[in-house]
Residue, then its C-alpha position, 0 to 999 in steps of 0.5 A: x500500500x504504502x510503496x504504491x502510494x510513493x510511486x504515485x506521488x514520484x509519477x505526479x511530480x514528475x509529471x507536474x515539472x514537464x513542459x506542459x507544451x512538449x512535455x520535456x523533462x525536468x532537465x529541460x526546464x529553467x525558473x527564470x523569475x519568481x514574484x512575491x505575491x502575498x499571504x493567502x487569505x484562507x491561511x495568513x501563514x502560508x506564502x503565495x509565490x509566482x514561479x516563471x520557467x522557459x523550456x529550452x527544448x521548445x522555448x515555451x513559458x509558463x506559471x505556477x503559483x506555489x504555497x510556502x508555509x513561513x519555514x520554507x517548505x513547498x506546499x502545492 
């Protein structure tokens, strides 16, 4: 039970750090920017951040917002 739960979340955040354009790896990927965006209102202790990345295999860009609680840890 446990191991399949582990390769799901392995399977997910993987998928989650591709291209959504081209679906190219992780490595293919650069954060180009990130922006401050403020507290979220349901959870004052959790930072709201704007993370830009570029593919260098397609040159597509995006956004993703990400959650950081005040210890730094990534919540999505």
């Amino acid at each position: 039970m446990h191991n399949g739960f582990i390769l799901y979340l392995i399977i997910i955040g993987n998928q989650s750090s591709k291209c959504p354009k081209c679906k190219a790896n992780y490595f293919s990927i650069t954060k180009t920017k990130e922006d401050y965006l403020g507290n979220d209102f349901a959870n004052p202790k959790k930072h709201i951040f704007r993370n830009y990345y570029r593919c260098r295999k397609c040159n597509h860009e995006w956004a993703k917002d990400i959650y950081r609680s005040k210890n730094n840890q990534h919540q999505f």
